[in-house]
C-alpha positions in Angstrom: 0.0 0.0 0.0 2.8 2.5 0.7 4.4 1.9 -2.9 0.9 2.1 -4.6 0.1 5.5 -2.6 3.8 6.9 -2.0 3.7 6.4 -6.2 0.1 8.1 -6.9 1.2 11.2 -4.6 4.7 11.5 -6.2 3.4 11.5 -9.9 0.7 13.8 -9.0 3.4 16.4 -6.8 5.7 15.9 -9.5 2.5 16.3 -12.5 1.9 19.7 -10.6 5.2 21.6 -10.1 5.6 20.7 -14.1 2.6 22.7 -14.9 1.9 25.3 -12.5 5.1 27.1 -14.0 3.8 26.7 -17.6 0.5 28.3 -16.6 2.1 30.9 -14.6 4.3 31.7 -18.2 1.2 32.0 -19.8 -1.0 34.3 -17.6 2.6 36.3 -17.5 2.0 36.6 -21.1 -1.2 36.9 -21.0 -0.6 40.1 -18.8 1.9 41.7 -20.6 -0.1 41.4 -23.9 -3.0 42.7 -22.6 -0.8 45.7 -21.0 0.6 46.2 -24.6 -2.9 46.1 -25.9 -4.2 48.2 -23.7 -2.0 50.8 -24.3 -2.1 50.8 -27.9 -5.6 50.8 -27.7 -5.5 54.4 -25.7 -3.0 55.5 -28.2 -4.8 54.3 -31.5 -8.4 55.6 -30.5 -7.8 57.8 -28.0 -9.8 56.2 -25.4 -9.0 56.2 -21.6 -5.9 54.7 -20.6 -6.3 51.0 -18.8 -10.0 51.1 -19.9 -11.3 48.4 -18.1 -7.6 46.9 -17.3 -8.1 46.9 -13.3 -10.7 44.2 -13.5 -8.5 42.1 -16.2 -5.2 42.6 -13.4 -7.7 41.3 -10.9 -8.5 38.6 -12.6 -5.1 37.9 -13.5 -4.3 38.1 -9.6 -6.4 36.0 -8.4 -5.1 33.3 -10.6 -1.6 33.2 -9.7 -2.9 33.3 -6.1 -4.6 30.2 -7.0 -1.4 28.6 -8.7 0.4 29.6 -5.3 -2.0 27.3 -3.5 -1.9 24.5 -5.9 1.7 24.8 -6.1 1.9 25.0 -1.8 -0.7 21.5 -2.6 1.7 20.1 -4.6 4.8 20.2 -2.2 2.8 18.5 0.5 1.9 15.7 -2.1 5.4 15.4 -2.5 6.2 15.5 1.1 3.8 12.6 2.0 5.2 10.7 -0.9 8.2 10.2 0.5 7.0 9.6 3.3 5.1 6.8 2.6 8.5 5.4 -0.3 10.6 5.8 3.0 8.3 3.2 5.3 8.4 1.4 2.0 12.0 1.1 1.6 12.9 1.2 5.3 15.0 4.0 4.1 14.3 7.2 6.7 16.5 9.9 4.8 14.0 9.4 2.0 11.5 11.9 3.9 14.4 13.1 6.3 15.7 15.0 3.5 13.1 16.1 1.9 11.3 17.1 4.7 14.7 19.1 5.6 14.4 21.2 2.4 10.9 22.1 3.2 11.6 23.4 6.4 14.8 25.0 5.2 13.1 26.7 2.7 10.2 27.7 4.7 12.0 29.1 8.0 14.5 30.6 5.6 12.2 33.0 3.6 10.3 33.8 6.9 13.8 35.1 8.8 14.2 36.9 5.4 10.9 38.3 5.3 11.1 39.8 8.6 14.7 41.3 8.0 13.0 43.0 5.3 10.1 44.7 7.1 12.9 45.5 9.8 14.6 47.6 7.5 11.9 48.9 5.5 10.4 50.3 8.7 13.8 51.4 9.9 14.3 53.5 6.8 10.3 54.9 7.0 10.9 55.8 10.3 14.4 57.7 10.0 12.4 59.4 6.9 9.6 60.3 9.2 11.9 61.6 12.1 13.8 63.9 9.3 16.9 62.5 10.5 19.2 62.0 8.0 22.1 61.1 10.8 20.1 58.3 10.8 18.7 57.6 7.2 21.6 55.9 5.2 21.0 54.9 1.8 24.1 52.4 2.4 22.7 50.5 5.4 19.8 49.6 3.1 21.5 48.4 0.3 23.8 46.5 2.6 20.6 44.8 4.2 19.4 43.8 0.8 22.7 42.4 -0.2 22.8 40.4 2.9 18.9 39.6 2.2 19.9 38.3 -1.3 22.6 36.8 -0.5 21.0 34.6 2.3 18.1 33.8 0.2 20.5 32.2 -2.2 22.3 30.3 0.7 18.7 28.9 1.8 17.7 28.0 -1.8 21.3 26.5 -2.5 20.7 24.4 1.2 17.0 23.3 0.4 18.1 22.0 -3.0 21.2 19.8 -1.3 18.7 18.2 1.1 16.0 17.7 -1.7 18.9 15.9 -4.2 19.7 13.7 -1.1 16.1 12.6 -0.7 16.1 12.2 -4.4 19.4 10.1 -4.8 18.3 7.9 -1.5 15.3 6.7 -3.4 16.8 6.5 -6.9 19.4 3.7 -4.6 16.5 2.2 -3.1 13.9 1.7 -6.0 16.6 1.6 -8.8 15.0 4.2 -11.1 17.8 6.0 -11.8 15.9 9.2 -13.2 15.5 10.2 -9.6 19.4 10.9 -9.3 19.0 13.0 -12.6 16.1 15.4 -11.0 17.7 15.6 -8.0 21.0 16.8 -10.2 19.4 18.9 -12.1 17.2 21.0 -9.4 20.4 21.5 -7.6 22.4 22.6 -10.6 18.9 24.6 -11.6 18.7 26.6 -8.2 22.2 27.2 -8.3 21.2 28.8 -11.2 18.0 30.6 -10.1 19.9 34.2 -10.7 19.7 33.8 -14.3 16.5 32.6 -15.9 18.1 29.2 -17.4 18.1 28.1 -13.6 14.4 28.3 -13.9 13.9 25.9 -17.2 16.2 23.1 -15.3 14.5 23.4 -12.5 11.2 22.4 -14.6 13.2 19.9 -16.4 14.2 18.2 -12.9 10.3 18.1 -12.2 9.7 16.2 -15.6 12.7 13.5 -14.8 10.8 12.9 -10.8 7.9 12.7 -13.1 9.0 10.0 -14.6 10.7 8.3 -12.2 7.6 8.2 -10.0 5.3 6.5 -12.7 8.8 3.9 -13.2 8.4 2.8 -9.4 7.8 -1.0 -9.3 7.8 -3.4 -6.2 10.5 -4.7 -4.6 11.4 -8.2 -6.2 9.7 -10.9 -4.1 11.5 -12.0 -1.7 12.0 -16.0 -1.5 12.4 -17.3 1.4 14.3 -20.2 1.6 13.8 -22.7 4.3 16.0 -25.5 5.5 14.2 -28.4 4.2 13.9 -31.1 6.9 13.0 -34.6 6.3 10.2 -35.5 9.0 11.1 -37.9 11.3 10.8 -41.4 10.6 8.8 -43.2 13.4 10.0 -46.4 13.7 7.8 -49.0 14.8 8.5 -50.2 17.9 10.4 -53.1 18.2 9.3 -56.3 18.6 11.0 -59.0 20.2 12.7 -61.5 17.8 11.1 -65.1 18.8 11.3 -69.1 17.7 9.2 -71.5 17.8 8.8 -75.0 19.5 8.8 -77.8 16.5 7.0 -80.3 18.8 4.6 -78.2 20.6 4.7 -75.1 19.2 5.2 -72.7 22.2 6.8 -69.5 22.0 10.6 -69.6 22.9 13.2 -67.1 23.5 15.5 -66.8 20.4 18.6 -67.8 22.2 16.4 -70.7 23.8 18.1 -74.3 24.0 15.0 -76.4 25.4 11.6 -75.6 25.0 10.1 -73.8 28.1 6.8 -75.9 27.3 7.4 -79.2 26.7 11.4 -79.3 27.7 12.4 -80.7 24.2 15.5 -79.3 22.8 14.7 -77.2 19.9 16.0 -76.6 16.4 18.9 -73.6 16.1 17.5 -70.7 13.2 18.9 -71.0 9.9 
C-alpha cells in the first residue's frame, strides 16, 4: 500500500510543479499582452488609458494566487510521498531529507521576510523623524545584499537536502531518473539568478515525473527454508522369537530347550 500511494502522490506532486510554472508563463504573457494592448488601444483611438484593465489585473491576480495554493498542494503531495516510499523502503533519509528542504526553505524565507520589514520600517521611520544622521541609503543596500545573499544560501541548502532525498530513493527503488532530477534541481537553483536556472528546474520536475510513474515493487523475496526430512517413526520393536517344533510354544531366540514341553529345539537358519 505505501508503494501504490507513496507512487500516486509523487506523480501527482511531480505532475503539478511541471505545470503550474507553464501556466504561470502564460498568464505572465497573458498580462503583458494585454498591458501592450491596452496601451495601444488608448494611443490608436484615443480612449482612456487602462480602460477596463483593473478588473483584467484582478483577474489575472487572483489566478496566480490560486497557482500559489496549488503549487503549496503540490509540495505537501510530495512530502507525503516520500513519506510513505521511506516506510516502503525502510530507508528514513528518503522523507528526512526532503522534509529538511521544506523546512529550510520555509524558516529561511520567513527570517528573510522579517529582515526585510525591519529595514523597511527602519528607513520609513528615520524618513519620518527627518533625520538623516540616521537615514543611510548604504545601510539599506547592505541589508538587501545580505537579504539576497541569504536567500540564495537557503535556496542553494534546500536544494542539497531535496537531491539527497532524491538520490536515497533513486538507490533504493533503482529508477535511476531520480538521481538526474535531483541533479538537475540543484544545478537549476544554483542557477535561479539567471532565468536558465528556472527551465532546469522544470526539467528536474519532468525527470521525478518520470521516475515516480517507473516505481515497481520490490522483487519478491524467496524465502528459503531449510528443508527437513520429517522424522521417521519407527515401529516399535518387537522382540525376535522361535518356535517349539514339537509343541509349538513360544521360545526365547537364544532358547536351548523348549520352556513348554522341555524338548531341545532346532537352532535358526
Amino acid at each position: 500500500m505505501s508503494l501504490v500511494l507513496g507512487r500516486k502522490l509523487g506523480l501527482t506532486a511531480s505532475l503539478i510543479n511541471v505545470i503550474v510554472p507553464v501556466i504561470t508563463l502564460l498568464l505572465y504573457i497573458v498580462f503583458i499582452l494585454s498591458l501592450f494592448g491596452t496601451i495601444s488601444s488608448a494611443i490608436t483611438r484615443g480612449i482612456t488609458p487602462f480602460n477596463g484593465f483593473p478588473g483584467l489585473l484582478g483577474s489575472l491576480t487572483l489566478a496566480f494566487i490560486a497557482l500559489g495554493i496549488v503549487g503549496l498542494i503540490g509540495i505537501i503531495l510530495f512530502l507525503v510521498s516520500m513519506s510513505q516510499l521511506s516506510r516502503y523502503y525502510s530507508e528514513p533519509r528518503i522523507f528526512k531529507n526532503a522534509l529538511y528542504g521544506f523546512l529550510t526553505a520555509i524558516i529561511g524565507a520567513v527570517v528573510l521576510i522579517v529582515l526585510v520589514f525591519a529595514s523597511l520600517f527602519a528607513t520609513i521611520f528615520a524618513a519620518a523623524a527627518n533625520s538623516p544622521s540616521r537615514f543611510s541609503p548604504f545601510g539599506v543596500i547592505a541589508t538587501l545584499l545580505f537579504v539576497g545573499i541569504g536567500a540564495f544560501v537557503v535556496i542553494i541548502v534546500s536544494a542539497v537536502f531535496y537531491k539527497r532525498a532524491f538520490d536515497r530513493l533513486a538507490e533504493k527503488s533503482g529508477v535511476h531518473n531520480f538521481n538526474t532530477a535531483g541533479t538537475l534541481y540543484l544545478i537549476g537553483q544554483i542557477l535561479t539568478i539567471i532565468l536558465v536556472g528556472a527551465l532546469i528546474v522544470w526539467i528536474a520536475w519532468i525527470f521525478s515525473t518520470l521516475g515516480f510513474n517507473s516505481l515497481k515493487p520490490k522483487a519478491a523475496e524467496t524465502s528459503t527454508y531449510a528443508y527437513s526430512a520429517p522424522p521417521t517413526t519407527t515401529a516399535p520393536s518387537v522382540p525376535q522369537l522361535k518356535y517349539c517344533q514339537y509343541c509349538g510354544a513360544r521360545n526365547a531366540l537364544d532358547a536351548v530347550y523348549c520352556v513348554s514341553c522341555g524338548k531341545q529345539l532346532q537352532p535358526n537358519t
